[in-house]
Backbone bond lengths (Angstrom), bond angles and torsions (degrees), N, CA, C in turn:
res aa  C-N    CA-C-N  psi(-1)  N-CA   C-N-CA  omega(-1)  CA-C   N-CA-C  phi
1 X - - - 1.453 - - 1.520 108.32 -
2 X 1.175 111.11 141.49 1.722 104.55 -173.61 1.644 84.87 -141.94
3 X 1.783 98.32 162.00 1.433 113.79 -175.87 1.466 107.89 -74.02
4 X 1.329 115.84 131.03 1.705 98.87 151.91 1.452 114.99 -108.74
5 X 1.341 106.37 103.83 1.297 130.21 152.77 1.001 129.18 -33.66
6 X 2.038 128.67 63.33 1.303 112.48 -176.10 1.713 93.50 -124.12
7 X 1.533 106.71 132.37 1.184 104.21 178.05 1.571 147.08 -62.74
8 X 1.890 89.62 -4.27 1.373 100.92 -170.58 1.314 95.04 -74.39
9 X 1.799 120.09 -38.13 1.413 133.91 -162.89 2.198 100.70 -72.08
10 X 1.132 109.78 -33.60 1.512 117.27 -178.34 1.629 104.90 -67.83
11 X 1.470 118.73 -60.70 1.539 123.38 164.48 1.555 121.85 -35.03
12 X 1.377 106.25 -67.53 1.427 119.12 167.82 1.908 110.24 -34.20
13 X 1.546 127.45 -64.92 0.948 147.52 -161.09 1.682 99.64 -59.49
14 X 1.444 100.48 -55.64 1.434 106.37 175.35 1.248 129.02 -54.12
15 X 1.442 115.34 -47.37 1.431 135.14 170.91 1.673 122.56 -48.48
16 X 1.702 103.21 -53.00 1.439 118.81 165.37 1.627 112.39 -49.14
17 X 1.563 129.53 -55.12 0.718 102.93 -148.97 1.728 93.91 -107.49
18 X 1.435 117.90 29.31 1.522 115.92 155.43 1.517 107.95 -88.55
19 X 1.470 122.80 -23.54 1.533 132.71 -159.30 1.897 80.85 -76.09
20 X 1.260 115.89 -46.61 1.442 129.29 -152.08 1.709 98.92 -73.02
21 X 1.622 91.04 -51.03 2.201 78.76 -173.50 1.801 97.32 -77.88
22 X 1.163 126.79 -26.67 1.537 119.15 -177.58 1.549 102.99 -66.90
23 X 1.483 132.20 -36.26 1.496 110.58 -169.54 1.560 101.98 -98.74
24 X 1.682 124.46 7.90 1.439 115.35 161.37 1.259 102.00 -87.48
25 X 1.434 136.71 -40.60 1.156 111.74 -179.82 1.683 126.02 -65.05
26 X 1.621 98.28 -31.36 1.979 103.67 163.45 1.605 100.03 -63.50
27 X 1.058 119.96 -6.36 2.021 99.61 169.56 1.621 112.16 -93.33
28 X 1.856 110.54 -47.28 1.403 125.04 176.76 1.709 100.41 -57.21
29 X 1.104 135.71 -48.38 1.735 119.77 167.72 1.296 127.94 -67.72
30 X 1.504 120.41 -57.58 1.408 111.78 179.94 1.728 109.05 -116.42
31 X 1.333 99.05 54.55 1.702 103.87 -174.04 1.729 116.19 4.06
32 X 1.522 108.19 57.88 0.993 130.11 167.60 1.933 112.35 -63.79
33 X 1.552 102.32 103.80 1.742 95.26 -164.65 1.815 97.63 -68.21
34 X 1.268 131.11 -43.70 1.710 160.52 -161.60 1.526 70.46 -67.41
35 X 1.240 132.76 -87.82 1.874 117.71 -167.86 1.242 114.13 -29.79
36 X 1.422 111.73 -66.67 1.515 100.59 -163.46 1.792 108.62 -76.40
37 X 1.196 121.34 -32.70 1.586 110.55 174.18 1.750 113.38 -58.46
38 X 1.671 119.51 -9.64 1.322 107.73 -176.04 2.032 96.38 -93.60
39 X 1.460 79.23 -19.82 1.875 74.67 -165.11 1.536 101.64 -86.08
40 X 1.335 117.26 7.71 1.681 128.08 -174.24 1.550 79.57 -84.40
41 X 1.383 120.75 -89.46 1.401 142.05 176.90 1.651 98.91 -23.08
42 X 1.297 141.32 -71.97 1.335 115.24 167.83 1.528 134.84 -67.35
43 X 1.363 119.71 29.98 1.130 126.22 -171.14 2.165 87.02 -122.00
44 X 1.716 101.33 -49.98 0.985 79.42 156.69 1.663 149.48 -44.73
45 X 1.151 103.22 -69.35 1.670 111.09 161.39 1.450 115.53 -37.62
46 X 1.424 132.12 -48.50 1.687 111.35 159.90 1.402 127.70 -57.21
47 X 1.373 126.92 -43.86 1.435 105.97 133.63 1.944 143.91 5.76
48 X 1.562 94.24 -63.43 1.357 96.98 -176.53 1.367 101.78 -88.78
49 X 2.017 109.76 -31.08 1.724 100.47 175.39 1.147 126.97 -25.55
50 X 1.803 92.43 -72.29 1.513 130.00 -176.66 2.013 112.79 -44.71
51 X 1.439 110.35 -25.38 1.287 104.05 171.11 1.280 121.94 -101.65
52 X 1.247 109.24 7.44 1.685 106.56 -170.30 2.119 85.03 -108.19
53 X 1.177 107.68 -34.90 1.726 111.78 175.79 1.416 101.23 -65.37
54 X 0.872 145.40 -40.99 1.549 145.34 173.37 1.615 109.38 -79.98
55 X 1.272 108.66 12.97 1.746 96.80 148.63 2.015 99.52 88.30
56 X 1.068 125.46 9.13 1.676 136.45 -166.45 1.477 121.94 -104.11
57 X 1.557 92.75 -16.70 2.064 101.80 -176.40 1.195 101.30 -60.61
58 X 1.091 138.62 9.03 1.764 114.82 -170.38 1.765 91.47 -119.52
59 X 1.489 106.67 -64.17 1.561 104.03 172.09 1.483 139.57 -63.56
60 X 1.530 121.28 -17.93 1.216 127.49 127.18 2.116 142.53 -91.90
61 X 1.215 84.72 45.44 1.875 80.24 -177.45 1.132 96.52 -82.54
62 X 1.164 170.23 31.80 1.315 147.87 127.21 1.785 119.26 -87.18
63 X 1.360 107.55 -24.96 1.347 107.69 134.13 1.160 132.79 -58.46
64 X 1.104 144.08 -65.73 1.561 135.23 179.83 1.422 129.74 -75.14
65 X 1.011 102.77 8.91 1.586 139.08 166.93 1.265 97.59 -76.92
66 X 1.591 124.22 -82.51 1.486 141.20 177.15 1.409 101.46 -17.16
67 X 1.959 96.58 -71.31 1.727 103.36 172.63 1.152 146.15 -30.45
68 X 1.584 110.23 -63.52 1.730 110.29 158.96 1.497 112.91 -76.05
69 X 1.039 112.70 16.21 1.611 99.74 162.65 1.261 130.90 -102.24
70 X 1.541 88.83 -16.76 1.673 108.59 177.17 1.706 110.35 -84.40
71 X 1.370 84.82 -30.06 2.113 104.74 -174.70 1.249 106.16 -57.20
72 X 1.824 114.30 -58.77 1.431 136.38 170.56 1.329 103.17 -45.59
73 X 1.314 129.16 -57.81 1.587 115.05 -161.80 1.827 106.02 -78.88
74 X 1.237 108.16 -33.08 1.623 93.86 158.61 1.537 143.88 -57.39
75 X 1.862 89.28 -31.56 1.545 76.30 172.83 1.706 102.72 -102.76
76 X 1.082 139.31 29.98 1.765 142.45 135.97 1.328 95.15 -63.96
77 X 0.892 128.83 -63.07 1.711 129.02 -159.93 1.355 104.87 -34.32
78 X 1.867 104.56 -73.31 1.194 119.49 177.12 1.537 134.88 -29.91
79 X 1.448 86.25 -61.91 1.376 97.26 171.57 2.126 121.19 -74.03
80 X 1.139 100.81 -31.83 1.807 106.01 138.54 1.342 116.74 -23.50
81 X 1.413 113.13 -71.73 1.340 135.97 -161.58 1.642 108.06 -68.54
82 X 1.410 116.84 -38.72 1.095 130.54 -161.76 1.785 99.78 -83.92
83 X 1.563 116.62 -47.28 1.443 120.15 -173.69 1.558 94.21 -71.66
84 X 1.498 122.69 -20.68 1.520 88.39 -165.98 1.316 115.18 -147.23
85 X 1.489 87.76 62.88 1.994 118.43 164.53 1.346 100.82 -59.41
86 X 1.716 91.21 148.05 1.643 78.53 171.07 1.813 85.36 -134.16
């Protein structure tokens, strides 16, 4: 297995998992449930980073497919949840 080094995939990875420690800490202060389910969902998506950077996007894409699809529909949810407080 060898790395593939693509920076869009390194950026991405990085990004996810600042979205991920910033909306646990918006859950650990104001037990914000919508924080931590968005920062679940970008924790997901590093997940798929982390396998497409380790050289795996081709022999699992229907796995990591699954992944951001599941990632995506969590953070719809959220934001679902968020437009329609009552």
């Amino acid at each position: 297995m060898s790395l593939a080094v693509d920076p869009i995939n390194i950026i991405n990875l990085i990004l996810c998992l600042t979205i991920l420690i910033l909306g646990y800490s918006g859950y650990k202060k104001d037990k914000n449930e919508l924080a931590a389910l968005i920062a679940t969902a970008f924790g997901i998506f590093a997940i798929a980073h982390i396998l497409a950077i380790q050289g795996l996007e081709t022999l699992l894409q229907e796995t990591i497919i699954t992944i951001r699809l599941f990632a995506y529909a969590l953070v719809a949810f959220s934001l679902y949840r968020i437009t329609h407080k009552h």
